[in-house]
C-alpha positions as CSV (number, residue, x, y, z in Angstrom):
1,X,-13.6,8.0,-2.2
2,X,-13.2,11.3,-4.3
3,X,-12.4,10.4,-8.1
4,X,-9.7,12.3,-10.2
5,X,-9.9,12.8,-13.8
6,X,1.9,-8.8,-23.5
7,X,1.9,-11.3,-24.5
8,X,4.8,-13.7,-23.0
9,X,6.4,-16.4,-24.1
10,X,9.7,-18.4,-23.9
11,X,12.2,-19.9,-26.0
12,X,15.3,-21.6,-24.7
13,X,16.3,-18.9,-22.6
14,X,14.6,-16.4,-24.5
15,X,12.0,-13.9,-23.9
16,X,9.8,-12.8,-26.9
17,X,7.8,-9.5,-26.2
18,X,6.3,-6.3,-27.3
19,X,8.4,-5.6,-30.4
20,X,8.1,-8.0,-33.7
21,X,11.5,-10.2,-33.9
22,X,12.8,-8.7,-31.0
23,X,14.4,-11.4,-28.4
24,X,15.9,-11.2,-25.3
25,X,17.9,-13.6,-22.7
26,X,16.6,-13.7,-19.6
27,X,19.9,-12.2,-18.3
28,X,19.7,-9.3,-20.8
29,X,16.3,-8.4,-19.2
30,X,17.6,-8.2,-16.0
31,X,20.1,-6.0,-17.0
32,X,17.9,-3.6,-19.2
33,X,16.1,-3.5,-16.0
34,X,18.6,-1.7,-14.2
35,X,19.5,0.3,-16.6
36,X,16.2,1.5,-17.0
37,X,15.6,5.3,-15.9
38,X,12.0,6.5,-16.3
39,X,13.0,10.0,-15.3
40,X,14.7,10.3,-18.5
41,X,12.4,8.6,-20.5
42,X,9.5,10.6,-19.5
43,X,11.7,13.8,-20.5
44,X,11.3,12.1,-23.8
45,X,7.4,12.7,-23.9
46,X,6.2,15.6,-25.5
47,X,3.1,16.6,-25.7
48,X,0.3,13.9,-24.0
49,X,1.8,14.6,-20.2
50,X,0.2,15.7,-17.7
51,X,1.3,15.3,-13.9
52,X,-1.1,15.3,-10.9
53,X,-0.9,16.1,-7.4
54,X,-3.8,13.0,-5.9
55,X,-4.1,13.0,-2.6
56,X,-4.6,9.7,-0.3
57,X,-7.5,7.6,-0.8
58,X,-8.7,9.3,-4.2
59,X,-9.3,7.1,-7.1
60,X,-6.8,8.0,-10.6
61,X,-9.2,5.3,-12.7
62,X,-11.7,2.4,-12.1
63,X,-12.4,-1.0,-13.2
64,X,-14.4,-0.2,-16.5
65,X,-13.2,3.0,-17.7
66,X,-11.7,3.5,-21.1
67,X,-7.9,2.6,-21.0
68,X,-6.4,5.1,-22.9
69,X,-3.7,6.3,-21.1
70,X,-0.2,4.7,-19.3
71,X,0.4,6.1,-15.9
72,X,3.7,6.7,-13.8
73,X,4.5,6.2,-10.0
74,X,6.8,9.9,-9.7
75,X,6.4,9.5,-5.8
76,X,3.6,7.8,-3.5
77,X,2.2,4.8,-3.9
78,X,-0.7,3.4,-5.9
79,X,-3.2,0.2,-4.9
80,X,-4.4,-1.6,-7.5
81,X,-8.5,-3.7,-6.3
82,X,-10.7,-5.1,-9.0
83,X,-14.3,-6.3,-7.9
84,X,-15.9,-9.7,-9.0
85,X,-19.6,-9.9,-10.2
86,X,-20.1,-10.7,-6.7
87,X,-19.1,-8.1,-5.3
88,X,-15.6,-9.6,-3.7
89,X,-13.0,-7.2,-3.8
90,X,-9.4,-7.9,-3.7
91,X,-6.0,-6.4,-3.9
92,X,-4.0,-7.4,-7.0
93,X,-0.9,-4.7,-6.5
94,X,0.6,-2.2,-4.3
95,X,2.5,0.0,-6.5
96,X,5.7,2.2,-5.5
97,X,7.4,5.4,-7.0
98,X,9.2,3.7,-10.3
99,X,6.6,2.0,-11.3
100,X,4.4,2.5,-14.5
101,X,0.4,1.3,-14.1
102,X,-2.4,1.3,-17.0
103,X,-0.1,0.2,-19.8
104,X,-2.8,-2.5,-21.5
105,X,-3.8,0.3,-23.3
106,X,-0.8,-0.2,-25.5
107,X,-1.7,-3.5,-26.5
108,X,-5.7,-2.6,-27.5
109,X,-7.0,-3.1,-24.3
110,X,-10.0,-0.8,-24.5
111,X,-11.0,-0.7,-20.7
112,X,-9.3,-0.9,-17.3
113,X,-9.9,-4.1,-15.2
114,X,-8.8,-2.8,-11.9
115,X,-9.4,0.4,-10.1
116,X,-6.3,2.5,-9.4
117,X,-6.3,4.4,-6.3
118,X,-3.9,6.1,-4.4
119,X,-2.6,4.8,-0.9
120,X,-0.6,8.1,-0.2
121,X,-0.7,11.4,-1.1
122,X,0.9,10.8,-4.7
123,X,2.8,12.5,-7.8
124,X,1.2,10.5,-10.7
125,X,1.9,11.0,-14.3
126,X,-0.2,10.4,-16.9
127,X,0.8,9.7,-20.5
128,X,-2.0,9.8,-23.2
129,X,-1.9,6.8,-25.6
130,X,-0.8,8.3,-28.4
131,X,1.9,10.3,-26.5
132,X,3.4,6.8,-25.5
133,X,3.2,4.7,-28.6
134,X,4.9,7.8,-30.6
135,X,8.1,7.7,-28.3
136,X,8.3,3.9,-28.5
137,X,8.7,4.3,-32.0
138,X,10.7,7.1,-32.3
139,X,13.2,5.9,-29.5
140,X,13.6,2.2,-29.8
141,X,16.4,1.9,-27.5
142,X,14.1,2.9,-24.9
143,X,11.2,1.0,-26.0
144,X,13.6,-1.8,-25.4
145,X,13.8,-0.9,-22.0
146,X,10.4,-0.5,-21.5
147,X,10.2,-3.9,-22.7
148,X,12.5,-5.4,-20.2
149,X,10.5,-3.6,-17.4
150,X,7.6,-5.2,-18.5
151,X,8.3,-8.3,-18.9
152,X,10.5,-8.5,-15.5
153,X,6.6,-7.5,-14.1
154,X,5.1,-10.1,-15.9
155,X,7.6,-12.6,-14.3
156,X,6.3,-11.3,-10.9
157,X,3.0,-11.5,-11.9
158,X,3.5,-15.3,-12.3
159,X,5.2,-15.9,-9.3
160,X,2.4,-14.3,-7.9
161,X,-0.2,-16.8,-9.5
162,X,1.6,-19.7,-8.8
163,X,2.2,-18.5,-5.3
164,X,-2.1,-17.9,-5.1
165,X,-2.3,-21.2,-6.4
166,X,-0.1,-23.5,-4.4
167,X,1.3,-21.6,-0.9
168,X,-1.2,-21.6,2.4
169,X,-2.3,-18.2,3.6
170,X,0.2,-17.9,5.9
171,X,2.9,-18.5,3.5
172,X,1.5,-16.1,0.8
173,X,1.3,-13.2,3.8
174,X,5.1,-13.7,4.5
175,X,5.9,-13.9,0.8
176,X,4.2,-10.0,0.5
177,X,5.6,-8.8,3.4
178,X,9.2,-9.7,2.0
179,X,7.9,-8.3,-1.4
180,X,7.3,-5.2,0.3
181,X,10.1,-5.2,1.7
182,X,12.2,-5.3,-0.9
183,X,13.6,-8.7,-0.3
184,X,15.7,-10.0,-2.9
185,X,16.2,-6.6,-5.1
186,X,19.7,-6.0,-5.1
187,X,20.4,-7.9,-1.6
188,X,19.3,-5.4,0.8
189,X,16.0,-5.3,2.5
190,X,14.1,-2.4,3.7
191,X,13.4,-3.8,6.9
192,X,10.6,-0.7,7.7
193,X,7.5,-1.4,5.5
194,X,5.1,2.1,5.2
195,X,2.2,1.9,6.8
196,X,-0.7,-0.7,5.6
197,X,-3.8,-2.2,6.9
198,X,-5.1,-5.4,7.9
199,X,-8.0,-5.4,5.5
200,X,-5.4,-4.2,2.7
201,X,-3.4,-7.5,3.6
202,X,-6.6,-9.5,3.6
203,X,-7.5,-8.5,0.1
204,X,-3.9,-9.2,-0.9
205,X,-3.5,-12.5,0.4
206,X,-7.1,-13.4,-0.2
207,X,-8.4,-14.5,3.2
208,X,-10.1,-12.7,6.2
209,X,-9.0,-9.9,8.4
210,X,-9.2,-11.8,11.2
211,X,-6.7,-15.1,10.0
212,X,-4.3,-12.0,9.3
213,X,-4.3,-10.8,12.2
214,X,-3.8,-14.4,13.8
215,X,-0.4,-14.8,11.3
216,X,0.7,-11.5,11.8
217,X,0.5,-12.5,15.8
218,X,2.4,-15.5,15.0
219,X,5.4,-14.0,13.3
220,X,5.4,-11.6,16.3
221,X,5.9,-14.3,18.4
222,X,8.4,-16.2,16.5
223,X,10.6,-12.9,16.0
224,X,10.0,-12.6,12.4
225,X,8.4,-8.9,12.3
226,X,7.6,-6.4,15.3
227,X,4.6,-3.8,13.7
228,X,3.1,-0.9,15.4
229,X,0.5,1.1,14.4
230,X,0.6,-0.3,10.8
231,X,4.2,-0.2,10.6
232,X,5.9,-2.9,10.1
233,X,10.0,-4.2,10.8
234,X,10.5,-7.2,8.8
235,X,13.8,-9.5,9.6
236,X,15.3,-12.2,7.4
237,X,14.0,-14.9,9.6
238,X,10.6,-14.2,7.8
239,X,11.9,-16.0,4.7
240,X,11.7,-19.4,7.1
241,X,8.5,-19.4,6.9
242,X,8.5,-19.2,3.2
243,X,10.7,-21.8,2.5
244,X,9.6,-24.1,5.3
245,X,7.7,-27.3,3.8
């Protein structure tokens, strides 16, 4: 591949983040969430901005590099690996346009522990460190948003574990495929998931190619998806198999 150059806690219904003192309800971050609009915060950085054109398949950073910059989704999307001692690589994120990536550096991480690489041809924005920190401070109404987006990430990023943790294979591959899907954002699912490999899954889930390909047989066969060609249609019925005990 070519190469381009929070703490959280809870109280009572609380959420207590990035800012000193600052608390918010659970149902305050959901709403935050919504109203957050990266297009108009990014108009907000100065100086510190610089957007690139990456094309598929090229890497924006790697596992190891000095974190000192927060990056932006603008369109595309973004895969997120990190590689054990060992050498086992696996899939910890797909991200989609919307989203922000690299933002440890805010909170002294001093390198990146995944590589970042593009899974489309992407629009990515980078923000230097500096840039970023200077408009949280200087806006705080958005760094309260920023807030909220975070920690609505972190909340997925739980799910995630416990889902990793506790679910079978087969569960955790209909999980991410309803993820994907957008199931459960706003009610409405995107039943048409852009294209995305079997060994991408694999890595995802955290099995082999092969037992993918065996679950993604059997929800063929018990109507829950139809996929061609990478693509995949996703119905409700999917979330059976999630549910079922």
């Amino acid at each position: 591949m070519n190469r381009v150059q929070t703490t959280l806690r809870r109280e009572t219904g609380t959420v207590v983040g990035l800012l000193p003192g600052k608390k918010i309800s659970r149902l305050e971050v959901k709403r935050l969430v919504k109203l957050f609009n990266p297009q108009t915060f990014l108009a907000k950085v100065g100086h510190g901005k610089t957007t690139m054109q990456v094309p598929k398949e090229q890497v924006i950073f790697s596992q190891g590099d000095v974190a000192d910059a927060v990056f932006y989704v603008h369109a595309g999307r973004v895969r997120l690996t990190v590689l054990s001692q060992q050498g086992k690589e696996a899939v910890v994120g797909i991200l989609e346009h919307g989203s922000f990536f690299g933002e440890g550096c805010l909170v002294g991480q001093l390198e990146c522990l995944a590589t970042a690489t593009s899974l489309d041809k992407s629009t990515i924005v980078r923000i230097e460190k500096a840039a970023m920190v200077c408009v949280l401070h200087e806006e705080p109404s958005f760094a309260t948003l920023f807030m909220a987006y975070l920690l609505s990430r972190n909340v997925r990023i739980q799910a995630d574990l416990v889902d990793h943790l506790f679910n079978s294979a087969e569960k955790r591959l209909a999980r991410i495929l309803l993820l994907m899907a957008r199931y459960g954002k706003g009610g409405k699912l995107e039943p048409v998931i852009p294209k995305i490999t079997l060994d991408t899954l694999a890595k995802m889930v955290g099995t082999t190619r092969s037992r993918i390909s065996f679950f993604m047989n059997k929800f063929r066969m018990q109507s829950a998806i139809d996929y061609k060609n990478g693509h995949f249609h996703v119905r409700n019925s999917l979330l059976n198999i999630v549910l079922r005990d």
